[in-house]
C-alpha positions as CSV (number, residue, x, y, z in Angstrom):
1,X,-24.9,-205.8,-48.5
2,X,-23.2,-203.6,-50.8
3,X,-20.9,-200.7,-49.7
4,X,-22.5,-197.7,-48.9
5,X,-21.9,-194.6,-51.9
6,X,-19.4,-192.3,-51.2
7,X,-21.0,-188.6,-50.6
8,X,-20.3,-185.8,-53.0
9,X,-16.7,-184.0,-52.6
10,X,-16.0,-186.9,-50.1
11,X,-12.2,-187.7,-49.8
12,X,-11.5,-190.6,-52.6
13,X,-9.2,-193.2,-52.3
14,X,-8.5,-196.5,-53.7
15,X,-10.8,-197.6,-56.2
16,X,-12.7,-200.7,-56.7
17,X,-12.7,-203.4,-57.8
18,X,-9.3,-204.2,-57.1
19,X,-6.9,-207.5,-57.0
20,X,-4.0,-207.7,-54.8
21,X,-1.7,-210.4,-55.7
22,X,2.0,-211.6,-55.8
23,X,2.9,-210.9,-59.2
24,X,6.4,-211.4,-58.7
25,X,6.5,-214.6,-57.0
26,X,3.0,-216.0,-59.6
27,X,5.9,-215.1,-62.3
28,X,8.8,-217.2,-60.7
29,X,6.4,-220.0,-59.9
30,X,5.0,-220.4,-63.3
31,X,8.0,-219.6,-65.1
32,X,10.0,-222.5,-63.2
33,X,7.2,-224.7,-63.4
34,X,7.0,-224.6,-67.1
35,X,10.9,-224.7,-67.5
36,X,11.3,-228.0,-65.5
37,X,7.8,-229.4,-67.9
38,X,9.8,-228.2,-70.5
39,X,13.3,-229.8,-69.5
40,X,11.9,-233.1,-68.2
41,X,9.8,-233.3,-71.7
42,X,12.9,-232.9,-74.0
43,X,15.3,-235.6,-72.0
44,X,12.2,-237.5,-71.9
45,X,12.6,-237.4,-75.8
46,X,16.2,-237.5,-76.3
47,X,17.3,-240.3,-74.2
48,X,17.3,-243.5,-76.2
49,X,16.5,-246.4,-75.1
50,X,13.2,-245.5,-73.0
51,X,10.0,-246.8,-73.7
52,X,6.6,-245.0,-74.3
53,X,5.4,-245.5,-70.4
54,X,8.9,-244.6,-68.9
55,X,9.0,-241.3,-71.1
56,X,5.4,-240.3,-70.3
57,X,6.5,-240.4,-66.5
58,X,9.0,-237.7,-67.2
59,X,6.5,-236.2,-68.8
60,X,3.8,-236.8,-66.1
61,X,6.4,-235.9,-63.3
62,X,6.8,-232.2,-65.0
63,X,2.9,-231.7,-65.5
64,X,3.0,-232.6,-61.4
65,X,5.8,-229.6,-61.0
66,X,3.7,-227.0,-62.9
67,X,0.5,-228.0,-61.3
68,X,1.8,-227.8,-57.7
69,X,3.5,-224.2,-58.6
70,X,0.4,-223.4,-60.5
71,X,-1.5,-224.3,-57.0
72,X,1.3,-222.0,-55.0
73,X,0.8,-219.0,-57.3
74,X,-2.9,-219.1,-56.5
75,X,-3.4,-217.1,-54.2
76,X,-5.3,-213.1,-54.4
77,X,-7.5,-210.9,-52.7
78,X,-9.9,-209.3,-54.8
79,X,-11.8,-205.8,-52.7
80,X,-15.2,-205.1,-54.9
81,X,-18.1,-203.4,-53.8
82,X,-19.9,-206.3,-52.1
83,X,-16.7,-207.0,-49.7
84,X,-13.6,-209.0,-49.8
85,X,-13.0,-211.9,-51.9
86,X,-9.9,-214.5,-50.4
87,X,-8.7,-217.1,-52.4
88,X,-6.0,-219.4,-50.9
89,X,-4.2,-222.1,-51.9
90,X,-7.0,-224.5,-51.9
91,X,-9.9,-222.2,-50.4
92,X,-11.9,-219.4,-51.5
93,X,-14.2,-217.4,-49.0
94,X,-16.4,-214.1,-49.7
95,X,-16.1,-211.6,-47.1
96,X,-18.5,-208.7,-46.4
97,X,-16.9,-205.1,-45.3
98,X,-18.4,-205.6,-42.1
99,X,-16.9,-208.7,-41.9
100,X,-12.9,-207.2,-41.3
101,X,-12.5,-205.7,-38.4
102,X,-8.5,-205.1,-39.1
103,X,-5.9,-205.8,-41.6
104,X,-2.7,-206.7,-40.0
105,X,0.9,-207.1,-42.3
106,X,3.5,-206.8,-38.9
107,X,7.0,-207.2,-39.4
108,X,8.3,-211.2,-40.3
109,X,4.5,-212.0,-41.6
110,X,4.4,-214.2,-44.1
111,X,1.1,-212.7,-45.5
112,X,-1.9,-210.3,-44.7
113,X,-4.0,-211.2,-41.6
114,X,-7.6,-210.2,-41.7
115,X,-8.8,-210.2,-38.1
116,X,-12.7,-211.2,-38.1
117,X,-15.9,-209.9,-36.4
118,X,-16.4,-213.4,-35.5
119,X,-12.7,-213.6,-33.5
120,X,-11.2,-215.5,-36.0
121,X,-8.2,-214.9,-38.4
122,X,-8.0,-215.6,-41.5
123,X,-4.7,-215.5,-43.8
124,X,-4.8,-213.4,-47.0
125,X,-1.9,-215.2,-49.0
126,X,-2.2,-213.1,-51.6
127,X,-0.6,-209.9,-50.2
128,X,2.8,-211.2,-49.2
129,X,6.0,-209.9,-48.8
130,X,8.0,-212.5,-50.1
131,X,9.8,-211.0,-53.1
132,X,8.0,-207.4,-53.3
133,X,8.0,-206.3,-49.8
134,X,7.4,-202.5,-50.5
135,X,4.4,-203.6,-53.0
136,X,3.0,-205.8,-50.0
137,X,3.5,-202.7,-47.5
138,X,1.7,-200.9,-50.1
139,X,-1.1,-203.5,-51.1
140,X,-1.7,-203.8,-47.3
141,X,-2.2,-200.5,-46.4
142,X,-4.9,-200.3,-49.2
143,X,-6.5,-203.1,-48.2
144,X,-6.7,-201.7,-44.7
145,X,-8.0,-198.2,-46.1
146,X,-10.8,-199.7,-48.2
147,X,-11.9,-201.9,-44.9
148,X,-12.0,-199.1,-42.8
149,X,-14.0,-196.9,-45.5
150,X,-16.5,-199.7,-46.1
151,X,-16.5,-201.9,-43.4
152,X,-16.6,-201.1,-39.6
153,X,-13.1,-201.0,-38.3
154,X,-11.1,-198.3,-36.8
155,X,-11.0,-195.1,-38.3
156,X,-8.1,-194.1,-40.1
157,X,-5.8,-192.7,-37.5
């Protein structure tokens, strides 16, 4: 089902597509990650007296590092025509507009909460307000405006 087209001289707002994700935080994650592959690679190489398997460890135990931060700066929410995309840490589900019924970023959330038309809730870990709380605020509020233009939640009010 794709979103209906906007009528002409109707109100615009955010436009689509559009990815909301924690750039701040995807930076700090990948930047560490890399420094500690980086730092556990060279002493790997400059201690003496290690052998080929025990320096490959260091090596293995930094490409572990990166690949868990790599896993925590996964998370997005991409809002295209056809709905809502949520990618997670380890899950990825495609939403329809008709799908959200509200988006919800209250004060001490760790992340957007898209209430469902089935009852459910589902976290959207990529609009959080970790490090870049007025961009989340922001994000949010986007996210809620583009489900209530396209989908069938509350009217803006």
């Amino acid at each position: 089902m794709s979103a209906p087209a906007p009528e002409p001289g109707a109100e615009t707002g955010p436009g689509l597509p559009v990815t909301f994700r924690p750039t701040r935080t995807r930076v700090v994650l990948l930047t560490v990650g890399v420094t500690i592959l980086a730092t556990l690679t060279t002493v790997a190489m400059l201690l003496e007296g290690l052998g080929a398997g025990e320096r490959a460890s260091f090596v293995v135990t930094g490409l572990l590092f990166l690949g868990v931060l790599a896993l925590l700066s996964r998370p997005k929410v991409v809002a295209d025509a056809d709905g809502v995309t949520v990618v997670n840490l380890t899950t990825r589900r495609h939403l329809e507009w008709a799908e959200i019924i509200k988006v919800n970023l209250r004060p001490g959330d760790p992340w957007v909460l898209l209430d469902l038309s089935d009852g459910t809730t589902l976290p959207a870990m990529g609009i959080q307000p970790g490090i870049a709380q007025q961009q989340a605020v922001r994000d949010a509020r986007t996210l809620r405006e583009l489900a209530e233009r396209y989908g069938t939640g509350p009217a803006a009010g």
